[in-house]
Backbone as ProteinMPNN parsed JSONL, in Angstrom:
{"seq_chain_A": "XXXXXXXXXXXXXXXXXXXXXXXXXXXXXXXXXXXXXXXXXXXXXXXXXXXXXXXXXXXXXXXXXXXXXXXXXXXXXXXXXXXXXXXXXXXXXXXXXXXXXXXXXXXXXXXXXXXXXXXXXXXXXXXXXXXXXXXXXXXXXXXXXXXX", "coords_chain_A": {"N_chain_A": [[175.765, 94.072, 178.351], [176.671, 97.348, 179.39], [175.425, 100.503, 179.282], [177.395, 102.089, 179.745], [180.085, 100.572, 178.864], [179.609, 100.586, 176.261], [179.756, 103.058, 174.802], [182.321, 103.034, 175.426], [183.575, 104.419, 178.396], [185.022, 104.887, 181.351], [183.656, 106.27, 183.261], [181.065, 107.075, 185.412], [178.044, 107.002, 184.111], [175.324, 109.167, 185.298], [171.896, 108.389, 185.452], [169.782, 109.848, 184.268], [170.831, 111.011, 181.923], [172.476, 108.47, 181.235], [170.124, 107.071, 180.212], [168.979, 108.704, 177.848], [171.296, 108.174, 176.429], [171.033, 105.892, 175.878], [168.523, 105.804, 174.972], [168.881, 106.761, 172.108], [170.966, 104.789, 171.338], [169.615, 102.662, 171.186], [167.882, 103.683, 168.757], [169.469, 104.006, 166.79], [170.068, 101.6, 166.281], [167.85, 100.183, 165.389], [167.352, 101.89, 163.358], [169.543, 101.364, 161.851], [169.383, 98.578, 161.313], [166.51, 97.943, 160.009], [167.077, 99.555, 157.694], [169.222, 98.054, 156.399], [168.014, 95.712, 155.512], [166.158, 96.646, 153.603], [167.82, 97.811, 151.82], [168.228, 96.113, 149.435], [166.228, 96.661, 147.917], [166.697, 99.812, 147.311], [165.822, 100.995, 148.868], [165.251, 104.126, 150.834], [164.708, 104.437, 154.902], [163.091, 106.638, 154.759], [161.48, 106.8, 152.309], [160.425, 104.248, 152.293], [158.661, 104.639, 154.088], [157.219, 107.203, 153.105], [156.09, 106.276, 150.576], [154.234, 104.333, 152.225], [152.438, 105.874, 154.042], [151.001, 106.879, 151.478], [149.798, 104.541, 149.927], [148.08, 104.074, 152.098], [146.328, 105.86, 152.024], [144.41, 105.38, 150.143], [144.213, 105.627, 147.339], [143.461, 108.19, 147.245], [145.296, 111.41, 146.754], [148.172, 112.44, 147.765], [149.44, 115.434, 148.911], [152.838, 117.601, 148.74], [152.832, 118.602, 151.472], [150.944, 117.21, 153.339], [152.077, 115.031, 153.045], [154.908, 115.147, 154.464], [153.69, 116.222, 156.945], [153.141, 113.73, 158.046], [155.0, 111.998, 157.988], [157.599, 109.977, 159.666], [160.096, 110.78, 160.58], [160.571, 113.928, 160.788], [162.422, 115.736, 160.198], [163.373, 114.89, 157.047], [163.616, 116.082, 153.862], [161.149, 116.119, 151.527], [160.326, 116.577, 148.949], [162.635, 115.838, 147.499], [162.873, 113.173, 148.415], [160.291, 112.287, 147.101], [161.015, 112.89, 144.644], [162.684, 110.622, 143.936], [161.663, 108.14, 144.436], [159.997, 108.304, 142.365], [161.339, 108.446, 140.189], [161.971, 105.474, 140.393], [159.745, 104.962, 139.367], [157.69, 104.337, 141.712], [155.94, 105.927, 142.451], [153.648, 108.93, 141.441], [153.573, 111.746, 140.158], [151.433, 114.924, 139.946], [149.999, 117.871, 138.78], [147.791, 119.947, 140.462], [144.169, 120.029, 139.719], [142.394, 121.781, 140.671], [144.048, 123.886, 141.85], [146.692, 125.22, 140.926], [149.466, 125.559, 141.92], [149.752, 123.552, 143.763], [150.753, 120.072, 143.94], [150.604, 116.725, 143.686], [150.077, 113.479, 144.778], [150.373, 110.505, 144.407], [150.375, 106.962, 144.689], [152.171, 104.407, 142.775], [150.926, 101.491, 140.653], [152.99, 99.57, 140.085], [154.582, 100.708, 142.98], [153.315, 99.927, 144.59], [153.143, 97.325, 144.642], [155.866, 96.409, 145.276], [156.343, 97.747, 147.449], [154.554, 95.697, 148.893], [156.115, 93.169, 149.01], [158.145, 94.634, 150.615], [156.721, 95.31, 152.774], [156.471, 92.613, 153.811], [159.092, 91.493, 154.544], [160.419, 93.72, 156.492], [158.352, 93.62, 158.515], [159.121, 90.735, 159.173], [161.989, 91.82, 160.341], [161.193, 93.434, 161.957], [160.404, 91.782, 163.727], [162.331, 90.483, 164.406], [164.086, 92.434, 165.536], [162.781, 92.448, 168.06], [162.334, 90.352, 169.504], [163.29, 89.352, 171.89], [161.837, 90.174, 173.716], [158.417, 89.854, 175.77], [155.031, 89.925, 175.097], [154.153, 91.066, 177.477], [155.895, 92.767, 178.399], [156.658, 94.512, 175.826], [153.959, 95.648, 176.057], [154.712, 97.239, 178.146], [156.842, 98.698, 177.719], [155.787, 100.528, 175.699], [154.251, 101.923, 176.984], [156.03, 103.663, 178.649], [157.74, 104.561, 177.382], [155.851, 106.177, 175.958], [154.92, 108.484, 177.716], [157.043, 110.135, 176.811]], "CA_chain_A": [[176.685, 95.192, 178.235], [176.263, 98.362, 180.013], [175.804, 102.073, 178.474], [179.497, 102.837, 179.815], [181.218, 99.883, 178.002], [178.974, 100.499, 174.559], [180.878, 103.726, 174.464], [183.888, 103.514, 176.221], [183.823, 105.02, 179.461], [184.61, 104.268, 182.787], [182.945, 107.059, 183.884], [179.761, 106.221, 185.762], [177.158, 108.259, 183.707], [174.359, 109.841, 185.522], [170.788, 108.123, 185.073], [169.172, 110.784, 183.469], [171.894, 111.191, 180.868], [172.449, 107.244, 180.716], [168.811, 106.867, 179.908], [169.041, 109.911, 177.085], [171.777, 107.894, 175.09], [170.708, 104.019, 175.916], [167.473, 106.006, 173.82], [169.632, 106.84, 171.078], [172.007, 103.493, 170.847], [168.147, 101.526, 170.802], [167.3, 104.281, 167.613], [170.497, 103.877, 165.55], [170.645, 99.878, 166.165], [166.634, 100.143, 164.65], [166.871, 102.478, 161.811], [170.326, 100.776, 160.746], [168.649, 97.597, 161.221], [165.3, 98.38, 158.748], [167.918, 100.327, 156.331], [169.953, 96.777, 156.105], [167.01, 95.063, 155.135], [165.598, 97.694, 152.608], [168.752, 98.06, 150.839], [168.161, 95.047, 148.233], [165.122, 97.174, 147.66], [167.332, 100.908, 146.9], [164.641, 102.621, 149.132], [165.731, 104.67, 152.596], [163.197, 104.08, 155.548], [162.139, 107.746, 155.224], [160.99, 106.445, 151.253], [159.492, 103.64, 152.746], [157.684, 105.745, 154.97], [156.26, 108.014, 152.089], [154.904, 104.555, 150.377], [153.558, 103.362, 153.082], [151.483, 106.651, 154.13], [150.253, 107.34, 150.022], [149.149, 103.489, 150.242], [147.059, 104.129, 153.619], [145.342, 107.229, 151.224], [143.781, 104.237, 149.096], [144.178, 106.172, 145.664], [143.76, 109.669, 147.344], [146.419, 111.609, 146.463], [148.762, 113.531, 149.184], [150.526, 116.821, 148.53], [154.076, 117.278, 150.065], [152.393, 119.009, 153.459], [149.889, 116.363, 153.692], [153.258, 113.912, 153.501], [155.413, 115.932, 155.335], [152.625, 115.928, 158.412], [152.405, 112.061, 158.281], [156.345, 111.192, 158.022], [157.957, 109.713, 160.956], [161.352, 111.9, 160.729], [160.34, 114.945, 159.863], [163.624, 116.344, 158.984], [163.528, 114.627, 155.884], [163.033, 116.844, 152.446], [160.006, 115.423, 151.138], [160.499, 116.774, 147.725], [163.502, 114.808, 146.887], [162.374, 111.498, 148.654], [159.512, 111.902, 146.228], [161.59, 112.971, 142.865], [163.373, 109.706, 144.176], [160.388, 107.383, 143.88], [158.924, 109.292, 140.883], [162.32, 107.778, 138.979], [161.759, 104.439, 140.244], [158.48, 104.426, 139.373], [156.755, 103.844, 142.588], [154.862, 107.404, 142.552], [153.268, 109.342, 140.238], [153.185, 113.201, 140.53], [150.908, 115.513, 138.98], [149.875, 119.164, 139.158], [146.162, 119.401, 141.166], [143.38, 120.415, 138.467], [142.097, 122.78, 141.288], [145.058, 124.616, 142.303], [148.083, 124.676, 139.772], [150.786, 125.32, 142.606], [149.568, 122.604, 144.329], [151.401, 119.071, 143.442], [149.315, 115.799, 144.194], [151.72, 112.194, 144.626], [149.587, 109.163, 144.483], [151.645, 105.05, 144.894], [151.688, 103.361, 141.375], [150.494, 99.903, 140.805], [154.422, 99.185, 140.878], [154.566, 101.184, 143.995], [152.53, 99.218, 145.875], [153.375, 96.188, 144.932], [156.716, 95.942, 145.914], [156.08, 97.568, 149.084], [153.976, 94.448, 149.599], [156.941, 93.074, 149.647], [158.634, 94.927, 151.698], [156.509, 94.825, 154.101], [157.084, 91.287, 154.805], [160.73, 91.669, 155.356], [160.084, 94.856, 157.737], [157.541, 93.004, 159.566], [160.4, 89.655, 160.047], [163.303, 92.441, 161.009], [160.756, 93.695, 163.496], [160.346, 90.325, 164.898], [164.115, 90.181, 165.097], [164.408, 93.502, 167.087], [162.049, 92.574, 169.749], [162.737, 88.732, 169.987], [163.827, 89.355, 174.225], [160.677, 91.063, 174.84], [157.277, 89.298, 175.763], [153.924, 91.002, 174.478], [153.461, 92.15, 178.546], [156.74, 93.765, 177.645], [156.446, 95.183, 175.384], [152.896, 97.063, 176.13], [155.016, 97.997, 179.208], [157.647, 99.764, 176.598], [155.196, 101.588, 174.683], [153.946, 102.833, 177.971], [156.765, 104.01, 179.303], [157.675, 105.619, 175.752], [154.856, 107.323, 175.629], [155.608, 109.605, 178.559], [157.967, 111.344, 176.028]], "C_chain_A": [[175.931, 96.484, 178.589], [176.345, 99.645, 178.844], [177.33, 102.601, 178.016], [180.134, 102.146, 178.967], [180.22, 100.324, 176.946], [179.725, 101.696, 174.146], [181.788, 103.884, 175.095], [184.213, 104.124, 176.659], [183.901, 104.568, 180.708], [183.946, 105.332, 183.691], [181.614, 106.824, 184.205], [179.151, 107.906, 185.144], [175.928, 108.509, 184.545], [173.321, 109.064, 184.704], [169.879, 108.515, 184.118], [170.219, 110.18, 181.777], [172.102, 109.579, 180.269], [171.061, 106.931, 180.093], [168.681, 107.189, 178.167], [169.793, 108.195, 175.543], [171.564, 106.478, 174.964], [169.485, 104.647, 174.326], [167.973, 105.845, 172.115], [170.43, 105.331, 170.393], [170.69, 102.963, 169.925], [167.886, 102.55, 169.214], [168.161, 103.859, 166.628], [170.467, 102.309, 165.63], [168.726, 99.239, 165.308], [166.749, 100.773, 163.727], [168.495, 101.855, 161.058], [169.946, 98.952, 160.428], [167.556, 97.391, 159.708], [166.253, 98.746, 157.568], [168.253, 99.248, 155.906], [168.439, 96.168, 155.143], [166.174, 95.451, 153.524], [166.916, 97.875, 151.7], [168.711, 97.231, 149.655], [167.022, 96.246, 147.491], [165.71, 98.841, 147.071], [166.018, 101.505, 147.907], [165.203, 102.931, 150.523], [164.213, 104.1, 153.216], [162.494, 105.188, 155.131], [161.178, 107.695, 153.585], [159.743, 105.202, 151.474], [158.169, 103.974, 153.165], [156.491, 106.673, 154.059], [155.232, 106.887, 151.207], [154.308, 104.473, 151.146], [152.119, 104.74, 153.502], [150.702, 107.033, 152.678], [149.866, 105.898, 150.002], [147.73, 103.41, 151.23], [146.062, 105.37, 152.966], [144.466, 106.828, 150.11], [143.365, 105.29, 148.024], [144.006, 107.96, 146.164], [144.776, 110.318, 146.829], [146.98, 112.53, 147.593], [149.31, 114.288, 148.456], [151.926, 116.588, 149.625], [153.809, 117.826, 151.049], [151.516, 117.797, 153.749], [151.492, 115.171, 154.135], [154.283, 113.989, 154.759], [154.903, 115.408, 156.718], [152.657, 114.479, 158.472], [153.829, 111.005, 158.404], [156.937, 111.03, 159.347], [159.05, 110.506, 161.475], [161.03, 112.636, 159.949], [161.353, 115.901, 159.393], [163.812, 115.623, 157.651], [163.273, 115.733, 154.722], [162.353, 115.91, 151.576], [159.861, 115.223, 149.746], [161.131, 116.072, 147.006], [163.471, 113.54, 147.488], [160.92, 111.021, 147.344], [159.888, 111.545, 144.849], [162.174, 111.261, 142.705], [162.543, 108.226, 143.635], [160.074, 107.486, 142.93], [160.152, 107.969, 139.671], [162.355, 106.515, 139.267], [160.363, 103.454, 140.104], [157.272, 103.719, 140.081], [155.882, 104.962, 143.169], [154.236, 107.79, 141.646], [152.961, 110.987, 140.781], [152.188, 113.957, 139.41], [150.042, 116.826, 139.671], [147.99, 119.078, 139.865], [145.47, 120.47, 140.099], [143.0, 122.049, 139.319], [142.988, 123.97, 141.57], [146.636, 124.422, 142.027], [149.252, 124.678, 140.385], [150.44, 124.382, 143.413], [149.859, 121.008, 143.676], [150.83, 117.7, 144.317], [150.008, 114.453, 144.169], [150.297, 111.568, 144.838], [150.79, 107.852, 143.939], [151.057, 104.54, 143.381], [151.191, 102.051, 141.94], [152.092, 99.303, 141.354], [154.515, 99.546, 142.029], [154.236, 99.995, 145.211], [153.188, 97.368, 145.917], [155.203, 95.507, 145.61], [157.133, 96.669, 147.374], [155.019, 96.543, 149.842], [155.181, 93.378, 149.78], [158.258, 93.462, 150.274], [158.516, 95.442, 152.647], [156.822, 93.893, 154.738], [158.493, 91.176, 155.195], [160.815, 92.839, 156.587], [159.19, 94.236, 158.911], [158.243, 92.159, 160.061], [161.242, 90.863, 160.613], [162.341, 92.99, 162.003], [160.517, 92.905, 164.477], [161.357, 89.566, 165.707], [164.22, 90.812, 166.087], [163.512, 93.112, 168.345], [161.736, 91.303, 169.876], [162.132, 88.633, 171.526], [162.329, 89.733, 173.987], [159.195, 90.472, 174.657], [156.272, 90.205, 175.504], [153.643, 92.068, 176.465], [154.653, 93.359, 178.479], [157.101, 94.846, 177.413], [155.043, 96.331, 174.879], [153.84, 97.832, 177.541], [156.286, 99.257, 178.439], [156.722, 100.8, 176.008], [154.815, 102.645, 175.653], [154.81, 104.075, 178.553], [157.493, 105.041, 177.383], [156.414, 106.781, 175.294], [154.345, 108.31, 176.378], [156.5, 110.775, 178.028], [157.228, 112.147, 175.269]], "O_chain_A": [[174.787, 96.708, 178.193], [177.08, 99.721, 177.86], [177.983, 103.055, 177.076], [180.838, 102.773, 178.175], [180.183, 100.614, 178.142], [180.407, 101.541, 173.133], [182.137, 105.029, 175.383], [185.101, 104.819, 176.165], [182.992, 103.906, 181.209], [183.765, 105.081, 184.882], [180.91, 106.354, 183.312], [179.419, 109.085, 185.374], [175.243, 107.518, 184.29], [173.519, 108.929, 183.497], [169.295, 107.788, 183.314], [170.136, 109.25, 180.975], [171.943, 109.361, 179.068], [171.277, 106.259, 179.085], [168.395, 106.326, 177.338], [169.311, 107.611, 174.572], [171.923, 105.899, 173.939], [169.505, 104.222, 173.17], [167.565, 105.087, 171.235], [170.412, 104.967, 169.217], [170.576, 102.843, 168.705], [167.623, 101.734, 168.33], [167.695, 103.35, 165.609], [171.073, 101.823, 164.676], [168.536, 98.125, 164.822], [166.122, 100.248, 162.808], [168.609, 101.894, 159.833], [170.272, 98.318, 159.424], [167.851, 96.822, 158.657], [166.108, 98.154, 156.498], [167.705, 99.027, 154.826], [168.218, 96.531, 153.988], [165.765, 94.688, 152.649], [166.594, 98.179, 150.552], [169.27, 97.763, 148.696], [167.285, 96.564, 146.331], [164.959, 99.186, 146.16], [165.348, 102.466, 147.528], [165.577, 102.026, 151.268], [163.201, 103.645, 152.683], [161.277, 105.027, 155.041], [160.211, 108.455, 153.533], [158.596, 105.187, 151.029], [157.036, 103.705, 152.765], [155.285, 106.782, 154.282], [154.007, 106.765, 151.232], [153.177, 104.572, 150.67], [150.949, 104.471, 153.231], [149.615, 107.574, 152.877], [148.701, 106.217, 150.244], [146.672, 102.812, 151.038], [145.046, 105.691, 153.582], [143.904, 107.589, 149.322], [142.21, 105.708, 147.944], [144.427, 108.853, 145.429], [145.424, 109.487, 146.192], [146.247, 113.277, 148.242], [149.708, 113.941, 147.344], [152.104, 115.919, 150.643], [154.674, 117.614, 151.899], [151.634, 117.542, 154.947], [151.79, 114.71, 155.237], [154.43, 113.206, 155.697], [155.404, 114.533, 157.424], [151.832, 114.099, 159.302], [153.874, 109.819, 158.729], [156.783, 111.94, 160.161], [159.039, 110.906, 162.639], [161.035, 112.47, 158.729], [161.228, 116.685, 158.452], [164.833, 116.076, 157.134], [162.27, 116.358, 155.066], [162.941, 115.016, 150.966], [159.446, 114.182, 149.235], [160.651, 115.581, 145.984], [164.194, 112.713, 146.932], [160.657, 109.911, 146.88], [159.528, 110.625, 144.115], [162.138, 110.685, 141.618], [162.823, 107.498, 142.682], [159.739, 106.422, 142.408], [159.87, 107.113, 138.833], [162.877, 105.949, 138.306], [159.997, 102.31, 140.374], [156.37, 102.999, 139.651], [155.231, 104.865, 144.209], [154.132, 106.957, 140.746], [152.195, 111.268, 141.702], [152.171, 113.637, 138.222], [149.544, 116.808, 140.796], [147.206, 118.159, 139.632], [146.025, 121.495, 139.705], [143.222, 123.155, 138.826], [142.474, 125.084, 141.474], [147.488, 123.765, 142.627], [150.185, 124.059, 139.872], [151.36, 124.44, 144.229], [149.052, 120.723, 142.792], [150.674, 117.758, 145.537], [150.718, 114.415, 143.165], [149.324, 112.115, 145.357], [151.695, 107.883, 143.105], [149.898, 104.36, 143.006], [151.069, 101.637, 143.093], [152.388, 98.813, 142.444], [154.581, 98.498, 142.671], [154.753, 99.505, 146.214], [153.506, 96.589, 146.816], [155.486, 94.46, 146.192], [157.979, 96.278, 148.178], [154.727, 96.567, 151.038], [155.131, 92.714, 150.815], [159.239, 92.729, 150.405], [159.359, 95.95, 153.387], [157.311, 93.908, 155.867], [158.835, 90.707, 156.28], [161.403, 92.534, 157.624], [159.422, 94.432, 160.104], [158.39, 92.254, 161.28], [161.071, 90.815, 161.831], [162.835, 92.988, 163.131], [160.425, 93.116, 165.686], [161.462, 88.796, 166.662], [164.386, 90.389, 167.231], [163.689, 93.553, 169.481], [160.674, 91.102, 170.465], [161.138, 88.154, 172.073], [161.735, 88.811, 174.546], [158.699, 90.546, 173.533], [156.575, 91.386, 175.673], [153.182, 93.195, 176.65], [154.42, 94.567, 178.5], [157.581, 95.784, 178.049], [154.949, 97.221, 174.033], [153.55, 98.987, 177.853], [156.405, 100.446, 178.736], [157.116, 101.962, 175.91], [154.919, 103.856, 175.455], [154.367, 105.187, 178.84], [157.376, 106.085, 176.743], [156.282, 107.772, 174.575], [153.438, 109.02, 175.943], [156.682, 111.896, 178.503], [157.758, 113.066, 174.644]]}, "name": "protein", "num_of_chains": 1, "seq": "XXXXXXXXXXXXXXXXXXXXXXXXXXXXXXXXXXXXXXXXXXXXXXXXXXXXXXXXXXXXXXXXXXXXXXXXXXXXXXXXXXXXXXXXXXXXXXXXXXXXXXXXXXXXXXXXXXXXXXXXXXXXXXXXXXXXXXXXXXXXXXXXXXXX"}
């Protein structure tokens, strides 16, 4: 199925422009994809996302600019993806000893552990989305993605 029939046009779209929203279809059919998956779990991807970077900080602790800088959609509000966590007990906030307006998030033990598993379900739904595509592929995707 072509661009034109996915939204219902017989209008032949322009390359450029067909390109633009093929980008887009491929984004929304991946982040509602991951979301599906994560929903047993109550966490958005962009929650995921904050786990997964305060994990990679092995007990460091991040502030919300340090998170902020490291999130994949950065329109998110960082603040309330955290308060969000905080109440399901997969964060832990606390004021920095050094600098009292400064606010310091470190991944609980809970935290972590059930983003261990849900990694493994994120890792199968990524194996779903890119089934079609052989590893030469898909280094030829990243390539060509990474022109943007």
């Amino acid at each position: 199925m072509n661009v034109e029939e996915i939204i219902k046009t017989e209008t032949k779209i322009p390359l450029k422009s067909r390109s633009i929203i093929h980008l887009f279809l491929v984004h929304n059919k991946v982040n509602d994809h991951l979301a599906k998956v994560l929903k047993p779990f109550e966490v958005s991807l962009q929650q995921f996302n904050v786990l997964r970077i305060l994990r990679g900080r092995k007990g460091k602790p991040a502030n919300l600019s340090t998170l902020n800088e490291r999130m994949i959609n950065k329109m998110s509000n960082t603040t309330r993806l955290v308060d969000k966590l905080l109440v399901k007990g997969y964060v832990d906030r606390a004021v920095c000893p050094s600098n009292r307006r400064k606010v310091e998030i470190t991944i609980t033990t809970e935290g972590e552990k059930v983003l261990r598993k849900m990694d493994r379900i994120i890792k199968h739904a990524e194996e779903e989305l890119v089934h079609n595509f052989s590893s030469k592929e898909l280094e030829q995707l990243n390539l060509l993605l990474h022109k943007f």
